[in-house]
PDB file of N, CA, C and O in Angstrom:
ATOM      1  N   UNK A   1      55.781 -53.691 -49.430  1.00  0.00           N
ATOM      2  CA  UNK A   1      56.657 -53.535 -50.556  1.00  0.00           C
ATOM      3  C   UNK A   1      57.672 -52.433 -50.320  1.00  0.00           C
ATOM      4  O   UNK A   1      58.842 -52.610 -50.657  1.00  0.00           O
ATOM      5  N   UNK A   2      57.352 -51.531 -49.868  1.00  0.00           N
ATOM      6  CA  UNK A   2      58.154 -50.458 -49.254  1.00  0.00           C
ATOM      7  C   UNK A   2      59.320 -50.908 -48.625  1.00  0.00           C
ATOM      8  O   UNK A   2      60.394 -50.720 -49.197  1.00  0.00           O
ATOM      9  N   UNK A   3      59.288 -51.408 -47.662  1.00  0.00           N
ATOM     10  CA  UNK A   3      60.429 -52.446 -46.888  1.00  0.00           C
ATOM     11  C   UNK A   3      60.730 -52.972 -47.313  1.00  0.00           C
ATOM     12  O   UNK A   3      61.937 -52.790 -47.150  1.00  0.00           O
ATOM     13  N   UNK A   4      60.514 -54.450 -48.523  1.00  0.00           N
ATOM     14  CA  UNK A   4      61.297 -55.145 -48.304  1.00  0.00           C
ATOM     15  C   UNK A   4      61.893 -55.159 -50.191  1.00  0.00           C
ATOM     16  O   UNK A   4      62.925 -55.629 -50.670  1.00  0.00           O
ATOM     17  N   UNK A   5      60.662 -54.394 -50.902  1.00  0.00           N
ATOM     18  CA  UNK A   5      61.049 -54.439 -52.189  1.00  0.00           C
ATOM     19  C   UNK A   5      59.983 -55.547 -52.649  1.00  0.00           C
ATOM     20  O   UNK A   5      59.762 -56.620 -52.089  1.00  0.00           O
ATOM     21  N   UNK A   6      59.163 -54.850 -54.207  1.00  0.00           N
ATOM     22  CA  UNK A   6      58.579 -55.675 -54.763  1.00  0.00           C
ATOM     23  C   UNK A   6      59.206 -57.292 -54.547  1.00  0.00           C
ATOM     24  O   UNK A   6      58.677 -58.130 -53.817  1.00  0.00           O
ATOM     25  N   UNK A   7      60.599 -57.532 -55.457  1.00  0.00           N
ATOM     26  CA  UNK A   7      61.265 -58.549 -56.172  1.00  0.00           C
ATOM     27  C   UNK A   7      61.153 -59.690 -54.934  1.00  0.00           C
ATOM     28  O   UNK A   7      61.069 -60.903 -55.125  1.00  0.00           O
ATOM     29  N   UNK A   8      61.172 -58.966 -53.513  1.00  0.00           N
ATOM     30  CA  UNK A   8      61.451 -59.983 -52.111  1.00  0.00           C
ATOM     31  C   UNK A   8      60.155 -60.416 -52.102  1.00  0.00           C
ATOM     32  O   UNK A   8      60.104 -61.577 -51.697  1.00  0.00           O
ATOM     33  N   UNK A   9      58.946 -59.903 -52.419  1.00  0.00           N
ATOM     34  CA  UNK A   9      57.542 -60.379 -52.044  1.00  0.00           C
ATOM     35  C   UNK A   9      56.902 -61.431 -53.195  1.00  0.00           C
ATOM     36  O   UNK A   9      55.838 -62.045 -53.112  1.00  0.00           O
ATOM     37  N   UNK A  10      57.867 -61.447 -54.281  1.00  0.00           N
ATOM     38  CA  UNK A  10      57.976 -62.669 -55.595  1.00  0.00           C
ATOM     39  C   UNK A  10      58.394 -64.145 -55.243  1.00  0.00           C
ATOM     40  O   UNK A  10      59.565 -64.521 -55.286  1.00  0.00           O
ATOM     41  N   UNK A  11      57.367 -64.925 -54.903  1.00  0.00           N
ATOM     42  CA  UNK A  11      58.203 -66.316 -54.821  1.00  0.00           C
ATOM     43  C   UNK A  11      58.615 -67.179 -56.127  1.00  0.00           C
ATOM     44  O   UNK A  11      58.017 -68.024 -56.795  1.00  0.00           O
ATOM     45  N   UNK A  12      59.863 -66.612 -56.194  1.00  0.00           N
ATOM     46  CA  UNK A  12      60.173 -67.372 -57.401  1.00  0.00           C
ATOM     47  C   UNK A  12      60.624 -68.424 -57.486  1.00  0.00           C
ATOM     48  O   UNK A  12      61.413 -68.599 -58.414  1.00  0.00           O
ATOM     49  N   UNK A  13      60.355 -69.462 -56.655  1.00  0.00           N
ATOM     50  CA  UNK A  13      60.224 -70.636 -56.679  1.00  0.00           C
ATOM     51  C   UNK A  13      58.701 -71.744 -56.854  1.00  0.00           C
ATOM     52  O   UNK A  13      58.566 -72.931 -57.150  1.00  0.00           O
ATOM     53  N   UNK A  14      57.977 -70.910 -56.586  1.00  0.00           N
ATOM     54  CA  UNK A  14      56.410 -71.546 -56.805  1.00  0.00           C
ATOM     55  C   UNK A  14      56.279 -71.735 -58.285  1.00  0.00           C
ATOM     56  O   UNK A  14      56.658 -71.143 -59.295  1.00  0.00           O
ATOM     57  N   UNK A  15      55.343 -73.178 -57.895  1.00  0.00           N
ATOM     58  CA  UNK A  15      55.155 -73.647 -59.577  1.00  0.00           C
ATOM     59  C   UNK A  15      54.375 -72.622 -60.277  1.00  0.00           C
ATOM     60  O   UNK A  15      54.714 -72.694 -61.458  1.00  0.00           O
ATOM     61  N   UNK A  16      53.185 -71.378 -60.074  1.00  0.00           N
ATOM     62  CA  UNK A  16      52.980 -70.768 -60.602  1.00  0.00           C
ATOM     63  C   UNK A  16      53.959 -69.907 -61.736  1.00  0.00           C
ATOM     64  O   UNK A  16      53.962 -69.864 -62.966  1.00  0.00           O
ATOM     65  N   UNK A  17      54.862 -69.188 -60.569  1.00  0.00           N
ATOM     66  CA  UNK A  17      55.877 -68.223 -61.048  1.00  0.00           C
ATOM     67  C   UNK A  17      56.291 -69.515 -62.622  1.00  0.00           C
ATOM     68  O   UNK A  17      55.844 -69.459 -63.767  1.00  0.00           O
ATOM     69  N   UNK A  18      56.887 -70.134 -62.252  1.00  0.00           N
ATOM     70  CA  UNK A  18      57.345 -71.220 -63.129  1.00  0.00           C
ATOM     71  C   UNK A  18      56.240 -71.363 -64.473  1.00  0.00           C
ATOM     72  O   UNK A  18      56.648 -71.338 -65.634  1.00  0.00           O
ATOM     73  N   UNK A  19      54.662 -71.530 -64.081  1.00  0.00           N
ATOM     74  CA  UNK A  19      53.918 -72.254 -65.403  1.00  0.00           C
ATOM     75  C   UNK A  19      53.667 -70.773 -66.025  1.00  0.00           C
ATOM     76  O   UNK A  19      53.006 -70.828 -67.062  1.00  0.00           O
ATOM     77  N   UNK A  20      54.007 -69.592 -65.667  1.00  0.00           N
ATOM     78  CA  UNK A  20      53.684 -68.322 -66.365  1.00  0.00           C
ATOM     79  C   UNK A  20      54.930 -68.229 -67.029  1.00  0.00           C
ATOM     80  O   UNK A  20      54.676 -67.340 -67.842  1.00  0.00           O
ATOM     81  N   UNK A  21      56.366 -68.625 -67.270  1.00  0.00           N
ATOM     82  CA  UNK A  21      57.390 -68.216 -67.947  1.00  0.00           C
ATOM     83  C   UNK A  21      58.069 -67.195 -67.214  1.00  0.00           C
ATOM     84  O   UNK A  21      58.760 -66.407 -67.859  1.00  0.00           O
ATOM     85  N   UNK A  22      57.968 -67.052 -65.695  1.00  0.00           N
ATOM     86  CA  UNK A  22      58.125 -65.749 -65.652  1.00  0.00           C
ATOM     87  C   UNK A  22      60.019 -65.550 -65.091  1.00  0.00           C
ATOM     88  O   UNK A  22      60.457 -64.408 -64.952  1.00  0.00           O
ATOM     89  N   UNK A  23      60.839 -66.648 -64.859  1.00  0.00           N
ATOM     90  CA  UNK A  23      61.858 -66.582 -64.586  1.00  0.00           C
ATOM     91  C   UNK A  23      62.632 -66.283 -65.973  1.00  0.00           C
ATOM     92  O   UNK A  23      63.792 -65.887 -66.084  1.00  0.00           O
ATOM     93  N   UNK A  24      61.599 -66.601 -67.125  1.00  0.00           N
ATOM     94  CA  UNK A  24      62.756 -66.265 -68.503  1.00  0.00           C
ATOM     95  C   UNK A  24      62.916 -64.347 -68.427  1.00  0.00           C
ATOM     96  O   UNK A  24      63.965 -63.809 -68.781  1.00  0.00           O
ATOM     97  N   UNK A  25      61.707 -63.533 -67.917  1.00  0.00           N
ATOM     98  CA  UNK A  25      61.524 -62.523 -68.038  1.00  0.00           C
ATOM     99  C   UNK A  25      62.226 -61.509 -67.465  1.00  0.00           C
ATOM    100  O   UNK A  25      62.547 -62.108 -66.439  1.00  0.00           O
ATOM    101  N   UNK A  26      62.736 -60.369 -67.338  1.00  0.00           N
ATOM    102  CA  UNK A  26      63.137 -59.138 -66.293  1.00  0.00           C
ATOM    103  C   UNK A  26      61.840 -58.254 -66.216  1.00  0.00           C
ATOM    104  O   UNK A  26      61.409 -57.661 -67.205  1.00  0.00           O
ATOM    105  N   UNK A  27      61.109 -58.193 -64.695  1.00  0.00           N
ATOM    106  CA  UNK A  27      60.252 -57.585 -64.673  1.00  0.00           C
ATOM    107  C   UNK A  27      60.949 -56.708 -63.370  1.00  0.00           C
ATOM    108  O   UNK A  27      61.808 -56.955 -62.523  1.00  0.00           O
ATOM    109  N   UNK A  28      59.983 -55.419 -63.744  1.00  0.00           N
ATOM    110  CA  UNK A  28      60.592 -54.477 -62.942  1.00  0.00           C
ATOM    111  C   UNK A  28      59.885 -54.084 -61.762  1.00  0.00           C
ATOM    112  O   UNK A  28      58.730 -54.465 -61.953  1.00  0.00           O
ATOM    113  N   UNK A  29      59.942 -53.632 -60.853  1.00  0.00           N
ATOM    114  CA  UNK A  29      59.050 -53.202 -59.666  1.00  0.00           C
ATOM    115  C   UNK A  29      57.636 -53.192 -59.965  1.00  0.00           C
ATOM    116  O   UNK A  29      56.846 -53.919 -59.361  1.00  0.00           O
ATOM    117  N   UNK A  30      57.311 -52.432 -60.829  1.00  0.00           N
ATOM    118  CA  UNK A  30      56.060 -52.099 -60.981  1.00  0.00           C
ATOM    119  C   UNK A  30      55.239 -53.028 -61.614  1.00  0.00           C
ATOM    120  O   UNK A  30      54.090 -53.226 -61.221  1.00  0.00           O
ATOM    121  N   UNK A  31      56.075 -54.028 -63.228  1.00  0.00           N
ATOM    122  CA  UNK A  31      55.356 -55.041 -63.417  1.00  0.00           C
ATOM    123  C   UNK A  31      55.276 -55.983 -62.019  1.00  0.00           C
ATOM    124  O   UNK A  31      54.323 -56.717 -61.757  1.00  0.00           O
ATOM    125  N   UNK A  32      56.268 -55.841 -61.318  1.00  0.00           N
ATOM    126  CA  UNK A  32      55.795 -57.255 -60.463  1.00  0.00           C
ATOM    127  C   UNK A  32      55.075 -57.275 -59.331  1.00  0.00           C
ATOM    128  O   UNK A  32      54.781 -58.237 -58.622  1.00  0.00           O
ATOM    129  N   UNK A  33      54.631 -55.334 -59.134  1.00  0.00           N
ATOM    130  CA  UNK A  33      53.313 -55.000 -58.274  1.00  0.00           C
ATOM    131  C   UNK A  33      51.924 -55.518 -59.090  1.00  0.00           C
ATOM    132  O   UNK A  33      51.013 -55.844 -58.329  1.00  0.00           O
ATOM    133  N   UNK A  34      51.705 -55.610 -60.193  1.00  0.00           N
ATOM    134  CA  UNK A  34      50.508 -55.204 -60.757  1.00  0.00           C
ATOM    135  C   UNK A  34      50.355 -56.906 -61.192  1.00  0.00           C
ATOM    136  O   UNK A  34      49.201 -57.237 -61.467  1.00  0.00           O
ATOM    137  N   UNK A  35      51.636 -58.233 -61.294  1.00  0.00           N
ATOM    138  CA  UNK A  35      51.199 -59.205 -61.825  1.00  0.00           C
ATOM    139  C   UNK A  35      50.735 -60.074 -59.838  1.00  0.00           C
ATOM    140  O   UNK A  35      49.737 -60.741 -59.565  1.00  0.00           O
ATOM    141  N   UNK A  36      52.119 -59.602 -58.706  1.00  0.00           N
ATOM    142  CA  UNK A  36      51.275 -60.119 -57.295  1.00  0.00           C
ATOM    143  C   UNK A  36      49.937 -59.218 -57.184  1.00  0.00           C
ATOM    144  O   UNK A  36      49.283 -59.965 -56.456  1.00  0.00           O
ATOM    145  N   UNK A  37      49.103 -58.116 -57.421  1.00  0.00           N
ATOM    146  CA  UNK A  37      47.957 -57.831 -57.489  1.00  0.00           C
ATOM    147  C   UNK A  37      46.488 -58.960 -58.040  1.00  0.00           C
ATOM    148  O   UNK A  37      45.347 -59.227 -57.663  1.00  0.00           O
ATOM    149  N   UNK A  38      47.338 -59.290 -59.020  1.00  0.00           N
ATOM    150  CA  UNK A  38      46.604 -59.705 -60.352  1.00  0.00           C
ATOM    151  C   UNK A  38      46.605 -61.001 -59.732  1.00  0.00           C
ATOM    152  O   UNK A  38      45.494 -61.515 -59.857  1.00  0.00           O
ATOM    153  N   UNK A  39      47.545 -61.843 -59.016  1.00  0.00           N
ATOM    154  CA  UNK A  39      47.521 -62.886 -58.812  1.00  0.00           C
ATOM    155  C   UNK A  39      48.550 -63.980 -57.427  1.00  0.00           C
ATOM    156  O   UNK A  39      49.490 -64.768 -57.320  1.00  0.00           O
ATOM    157  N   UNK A  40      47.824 -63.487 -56.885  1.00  0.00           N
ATOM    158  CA  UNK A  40      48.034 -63.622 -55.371  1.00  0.00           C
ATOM    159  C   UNK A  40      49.175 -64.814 -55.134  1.00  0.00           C
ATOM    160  O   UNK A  40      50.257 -64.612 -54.582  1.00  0.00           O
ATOM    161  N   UNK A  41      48.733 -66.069 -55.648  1.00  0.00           N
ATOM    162  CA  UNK A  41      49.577 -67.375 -55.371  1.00  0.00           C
ATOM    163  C   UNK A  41      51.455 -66.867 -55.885  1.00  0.00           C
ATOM    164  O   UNK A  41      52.525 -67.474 -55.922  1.00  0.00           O
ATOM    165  N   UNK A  42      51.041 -65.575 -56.172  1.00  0.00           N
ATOM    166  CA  UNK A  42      52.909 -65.678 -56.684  1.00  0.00           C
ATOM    167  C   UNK A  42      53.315 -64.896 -55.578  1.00  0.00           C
ATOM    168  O   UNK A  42      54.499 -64.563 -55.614  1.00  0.00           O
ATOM    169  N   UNK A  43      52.601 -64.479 -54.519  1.00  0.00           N
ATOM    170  CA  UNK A  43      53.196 -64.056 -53.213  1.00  0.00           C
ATOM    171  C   UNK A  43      54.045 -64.830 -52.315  1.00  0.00           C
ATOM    172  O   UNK A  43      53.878 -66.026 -52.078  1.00  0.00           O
ATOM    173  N   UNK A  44      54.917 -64.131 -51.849  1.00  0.00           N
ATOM    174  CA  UNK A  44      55.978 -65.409 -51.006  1.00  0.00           C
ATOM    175  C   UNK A  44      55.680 -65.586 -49.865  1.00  0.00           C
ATOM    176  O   UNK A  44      55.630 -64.516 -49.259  1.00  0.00           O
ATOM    177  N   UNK A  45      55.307 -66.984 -48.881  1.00  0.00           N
ATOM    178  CA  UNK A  45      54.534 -66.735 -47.686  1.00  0.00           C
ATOM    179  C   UNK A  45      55.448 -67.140 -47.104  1.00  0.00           C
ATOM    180  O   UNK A  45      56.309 -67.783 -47.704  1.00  0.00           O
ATOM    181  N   UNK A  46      55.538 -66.886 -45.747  1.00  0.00           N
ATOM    182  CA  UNK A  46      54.299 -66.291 -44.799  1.00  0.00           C
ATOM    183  C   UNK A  46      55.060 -64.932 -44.804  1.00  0.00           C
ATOM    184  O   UNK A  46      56.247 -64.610 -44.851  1.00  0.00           O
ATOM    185  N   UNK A  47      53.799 -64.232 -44.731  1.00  0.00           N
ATOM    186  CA  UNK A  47      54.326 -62.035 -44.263  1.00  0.00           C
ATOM    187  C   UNK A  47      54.161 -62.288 -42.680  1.00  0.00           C
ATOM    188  O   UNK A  47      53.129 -62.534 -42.055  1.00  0.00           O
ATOM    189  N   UNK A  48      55.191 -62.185 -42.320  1.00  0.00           N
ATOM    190  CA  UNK A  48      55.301 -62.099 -41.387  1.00  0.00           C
ATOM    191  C   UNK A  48      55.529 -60.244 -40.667  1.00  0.00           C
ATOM    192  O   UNK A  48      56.274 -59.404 -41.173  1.00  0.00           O
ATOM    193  N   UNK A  49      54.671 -60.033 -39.437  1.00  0.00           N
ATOM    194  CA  UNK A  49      55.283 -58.388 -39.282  1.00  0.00           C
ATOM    195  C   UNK A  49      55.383 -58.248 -37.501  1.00  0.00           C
ATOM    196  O   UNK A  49      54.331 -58.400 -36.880  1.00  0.00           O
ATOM    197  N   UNK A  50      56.462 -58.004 -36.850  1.00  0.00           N
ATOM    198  CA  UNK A  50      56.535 -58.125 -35.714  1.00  0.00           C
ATOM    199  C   UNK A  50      56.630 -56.519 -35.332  1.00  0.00           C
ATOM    200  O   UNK A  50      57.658 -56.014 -35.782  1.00  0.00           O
ATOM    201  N   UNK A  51      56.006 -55.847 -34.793  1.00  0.00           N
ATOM    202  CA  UNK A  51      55.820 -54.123 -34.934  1.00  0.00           C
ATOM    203  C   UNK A  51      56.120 -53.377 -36.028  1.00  0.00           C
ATOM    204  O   UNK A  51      55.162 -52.947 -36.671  1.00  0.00           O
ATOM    205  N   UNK A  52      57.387 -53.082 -36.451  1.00  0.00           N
ATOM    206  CA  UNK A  52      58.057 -52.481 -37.049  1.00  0.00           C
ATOM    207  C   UNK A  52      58.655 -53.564 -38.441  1.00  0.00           C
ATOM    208  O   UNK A  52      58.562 -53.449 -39.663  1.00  0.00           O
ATOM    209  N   UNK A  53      59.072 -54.258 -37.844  1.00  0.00           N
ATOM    210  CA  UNK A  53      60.235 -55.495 -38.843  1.00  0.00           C
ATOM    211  C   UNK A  53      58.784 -56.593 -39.184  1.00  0.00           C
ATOM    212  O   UNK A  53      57.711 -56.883 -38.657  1.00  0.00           O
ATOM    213  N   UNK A  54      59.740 -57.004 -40.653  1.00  0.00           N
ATOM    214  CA  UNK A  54      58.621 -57.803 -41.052  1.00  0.00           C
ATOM    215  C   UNK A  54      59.104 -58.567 -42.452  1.00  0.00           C
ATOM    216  O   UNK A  54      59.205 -57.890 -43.475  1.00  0.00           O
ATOM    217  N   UNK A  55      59.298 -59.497 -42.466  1.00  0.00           N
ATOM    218  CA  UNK A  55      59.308 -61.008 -42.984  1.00  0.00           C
ATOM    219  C   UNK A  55      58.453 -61.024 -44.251  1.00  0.00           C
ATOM    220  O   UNK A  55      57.301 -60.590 -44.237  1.00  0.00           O
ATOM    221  N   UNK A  56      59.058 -61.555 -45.401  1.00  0.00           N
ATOM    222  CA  UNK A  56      58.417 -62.338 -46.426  1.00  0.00           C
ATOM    223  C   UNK A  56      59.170 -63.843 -46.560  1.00  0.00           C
ATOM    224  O   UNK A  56      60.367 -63.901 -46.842  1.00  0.00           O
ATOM    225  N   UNK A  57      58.361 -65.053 -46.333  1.00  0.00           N
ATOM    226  CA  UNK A  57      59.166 -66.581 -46.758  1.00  0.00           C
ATOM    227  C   UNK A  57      59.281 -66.980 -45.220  1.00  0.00           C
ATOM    228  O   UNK A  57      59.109 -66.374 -44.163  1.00  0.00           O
ATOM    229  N   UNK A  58      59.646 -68.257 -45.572  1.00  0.00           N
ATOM    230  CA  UNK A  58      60.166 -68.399 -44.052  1.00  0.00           C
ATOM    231  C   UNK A  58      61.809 -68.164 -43.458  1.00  0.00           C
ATOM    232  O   UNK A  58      62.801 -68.693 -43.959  1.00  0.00           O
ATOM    233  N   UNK A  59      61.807 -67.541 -42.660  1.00  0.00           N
ATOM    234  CA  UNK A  59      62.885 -66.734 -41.919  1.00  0.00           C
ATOM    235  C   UNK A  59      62.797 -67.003 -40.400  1.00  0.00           C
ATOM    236  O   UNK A  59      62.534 -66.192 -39.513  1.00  0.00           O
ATOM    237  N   UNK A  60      63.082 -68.360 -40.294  1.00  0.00           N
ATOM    238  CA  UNK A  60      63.168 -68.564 -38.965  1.00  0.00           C
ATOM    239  C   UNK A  60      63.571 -68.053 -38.168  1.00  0.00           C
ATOM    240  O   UNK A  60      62.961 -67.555 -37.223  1.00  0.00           O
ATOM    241  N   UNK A  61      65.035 -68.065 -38.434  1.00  0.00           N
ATOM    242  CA  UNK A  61      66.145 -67.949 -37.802  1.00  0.00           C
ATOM    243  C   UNK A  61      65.733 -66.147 -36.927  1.00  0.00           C
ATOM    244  O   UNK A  61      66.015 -65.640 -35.841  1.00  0.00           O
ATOM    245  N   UNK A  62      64.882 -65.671 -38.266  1.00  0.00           N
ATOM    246  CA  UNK A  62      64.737 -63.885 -37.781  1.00  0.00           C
ATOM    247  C   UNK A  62      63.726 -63.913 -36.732  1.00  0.00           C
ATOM    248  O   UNK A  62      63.654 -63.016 -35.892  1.00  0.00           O
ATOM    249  N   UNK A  63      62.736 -65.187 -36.763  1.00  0.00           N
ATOM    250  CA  UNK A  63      61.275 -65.267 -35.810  1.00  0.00           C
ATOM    251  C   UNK A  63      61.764 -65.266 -34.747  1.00  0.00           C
ATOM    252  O   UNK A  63      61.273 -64.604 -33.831  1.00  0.00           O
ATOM    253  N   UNK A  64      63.274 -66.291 -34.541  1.00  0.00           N
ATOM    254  CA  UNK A  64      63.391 -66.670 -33.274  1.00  0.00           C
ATOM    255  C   UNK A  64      64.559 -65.126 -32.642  1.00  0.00           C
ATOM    256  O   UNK A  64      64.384 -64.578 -31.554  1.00  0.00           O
ATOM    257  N   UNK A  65      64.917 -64.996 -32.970  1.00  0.00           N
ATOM    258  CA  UNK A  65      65.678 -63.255 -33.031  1.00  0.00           C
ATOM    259  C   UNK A  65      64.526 -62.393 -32.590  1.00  0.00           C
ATOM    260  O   UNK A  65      64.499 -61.816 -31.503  1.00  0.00           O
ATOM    261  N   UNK A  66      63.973 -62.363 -33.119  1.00  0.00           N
ATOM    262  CA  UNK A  66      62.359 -61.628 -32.715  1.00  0.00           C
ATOM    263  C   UNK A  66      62.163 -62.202 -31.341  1.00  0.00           C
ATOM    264  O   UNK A  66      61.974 -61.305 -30.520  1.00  0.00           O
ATOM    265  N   UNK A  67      62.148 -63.276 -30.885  1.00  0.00           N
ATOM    266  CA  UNK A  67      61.580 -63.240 -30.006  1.00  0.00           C
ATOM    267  C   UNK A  67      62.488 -64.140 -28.647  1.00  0.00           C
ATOM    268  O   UNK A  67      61.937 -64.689 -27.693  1.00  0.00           O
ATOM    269  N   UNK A  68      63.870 -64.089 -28.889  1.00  0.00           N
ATOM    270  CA  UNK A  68      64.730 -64.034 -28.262  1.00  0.00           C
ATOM    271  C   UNK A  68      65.174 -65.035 -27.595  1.00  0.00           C
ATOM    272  O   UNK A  68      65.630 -65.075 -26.452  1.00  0.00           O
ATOM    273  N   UNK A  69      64.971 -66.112 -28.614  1.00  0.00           N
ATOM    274  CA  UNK A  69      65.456 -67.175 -27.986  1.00  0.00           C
ATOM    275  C   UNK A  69      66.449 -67.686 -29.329  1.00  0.00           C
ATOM    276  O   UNK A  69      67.144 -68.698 -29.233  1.00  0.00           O
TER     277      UNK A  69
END
């Protein structure tokens, strides 16, 4: 969360995010630490972490940058 920011680790496209109401809402850093705590499936996959740098969602384009092709 540090890196990339609560709001980036929110998939707000999953039907969860969606059946909770939660796109009508403004939640702020901290609510949206304590509701991905509370409930995992609203995490955006895959976390990706290559040493240092590191990925939430899919980010191809950065995998293949990573690894240089």
């Amino acid at each position: 969360m540090e890196r990339l920011g609560a709001a980036a680790l929110l998939d707000t496209e999953s039907k969860r995010y969606k059946d909770l109401g939660l796109s009508y809402m403004r939640l702020g850093d901290d609510e949206i630490v304590e509701r991905l705590l509370a409930d995992n499936s609203l995490l955006r996959l895959p976390l990706v972490r290559l040493g240092n740098a590191f990925t939430a969602g899919p980010a191809e384009a950065t995998w293949k940058a990573w690894l240089g092709k």
